[in-house]
C-alpha positions, 0 to 999 in steps of 0.5 A: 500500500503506498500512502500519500500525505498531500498538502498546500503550501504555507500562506504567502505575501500574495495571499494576504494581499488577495493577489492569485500566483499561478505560475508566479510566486510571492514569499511565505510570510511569517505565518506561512512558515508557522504553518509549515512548522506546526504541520512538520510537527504533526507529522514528525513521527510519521516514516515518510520516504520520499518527498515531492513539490512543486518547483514554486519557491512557495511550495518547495519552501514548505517542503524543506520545513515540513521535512524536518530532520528527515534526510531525504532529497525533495523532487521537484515536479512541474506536473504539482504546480498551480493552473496557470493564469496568464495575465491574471498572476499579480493582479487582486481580484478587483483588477481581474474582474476589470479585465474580465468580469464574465471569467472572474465570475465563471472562474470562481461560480462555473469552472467548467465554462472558464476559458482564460483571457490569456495564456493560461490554463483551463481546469480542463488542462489542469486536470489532465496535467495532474492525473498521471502525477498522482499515477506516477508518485504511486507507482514509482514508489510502491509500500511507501509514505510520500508527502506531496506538497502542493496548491490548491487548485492542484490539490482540488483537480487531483481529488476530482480525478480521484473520484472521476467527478466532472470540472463543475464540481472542483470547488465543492468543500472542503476548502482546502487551508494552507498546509492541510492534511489529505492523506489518501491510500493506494492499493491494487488499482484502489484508493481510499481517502482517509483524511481530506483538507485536514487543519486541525493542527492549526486550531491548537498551534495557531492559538499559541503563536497568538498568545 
């Protein structure tokens, strides 16, 4: 059986400014980093033998935090990065709906009609770029725990594939917070999602970074 730990990364300077990243990228924050720690510690005693992230600095970042002390090299593979968004990576969500109101709202409400307004991708795309990542991890590393840190839509297109679901549905809950927990179980052509979108490690620590 090969388990994945899938995760997102820790919050960035974009998120807290609403500005979407894509393919870009802005740093994590303070907190960001908080959270990668606290998930670090959640999984500090758990055998994890291999690690994969996306090559986003705010991805890999996490990566090297949640790793701790494990000896492990961290893969990068470009088939975990976030959609693209073209001309809409660095702007907030006023200026999207400025260039295009009718694809900020399909983007967000109707995902299967999103079409971008430039050289981006579609959740159609996204989705068949992360299918055969998911197949790929597994089979490459069978009886294993892998931890695959990741972005949210990513994370959103691999669990629809998972369960075969149409794009439509891709924001259907849970939201998925930064540096949350979906563990899911692969055996003999089967899955089994044993925790999905998973913050609780936030609720305890978050309270004691804030004291």
């Amino acid at each position: 059986m090969t388990r994945l730990f899938i995760t997102r990364h820790g919050e960035t300077l974009w998120n807290t400014e609403g500005r979407m990243q894509g393919w870009n990228d802005s740093p994590l924050t303070e907190l960001g980093v908080k959270q990668a720690e606290w998930l670090r510690d959640r999984i500090k005693d758990t055998k994890i033998d291999a690690i994969y992230a996306s090559p986003s600095n705010r991805a890999f970042r996490t990566a090297e935090i949640v790793k701790g002390n494990r000896n492990i090299n961290i893969i990068k593979h470009d088939g975990l990065r976030e959609i693209g968004l073209g001309e809409w990576e660095g702007l907030n969500q006023e200026e999207i709906k400025a260039l295009s109101a009718e694809q900020h709202y399909n983007f967000w409400n109707a995902p299967h009609l999103y079409a971008p307004t430039s050289k981006g991708e579609t959740f159609e795309d996204l989705t068949e770029r992360v299918s055969p990542v998911i197949k790929e991890i597994v089979s490459k590393h069978p009886d294993e725990n892998v931890l695959v840190v990741t972005h949210t839509m990513t994370l959103k297109a691999m669990m629809n594939s998972l369960h075969n679901k149409p794009v439509s549905t891709i924001w259907e809950p849970p939201f998925i917070k930064q540096t949350s927990l979906t563990i899911v179980d692969f055996e003999d052509e089967k899955f089994n999602v044993l925790m999905h979108g998973d913050a609780s490690h936030h609720e305890y620590s978050f309270k004691e970074y804030n004291e």
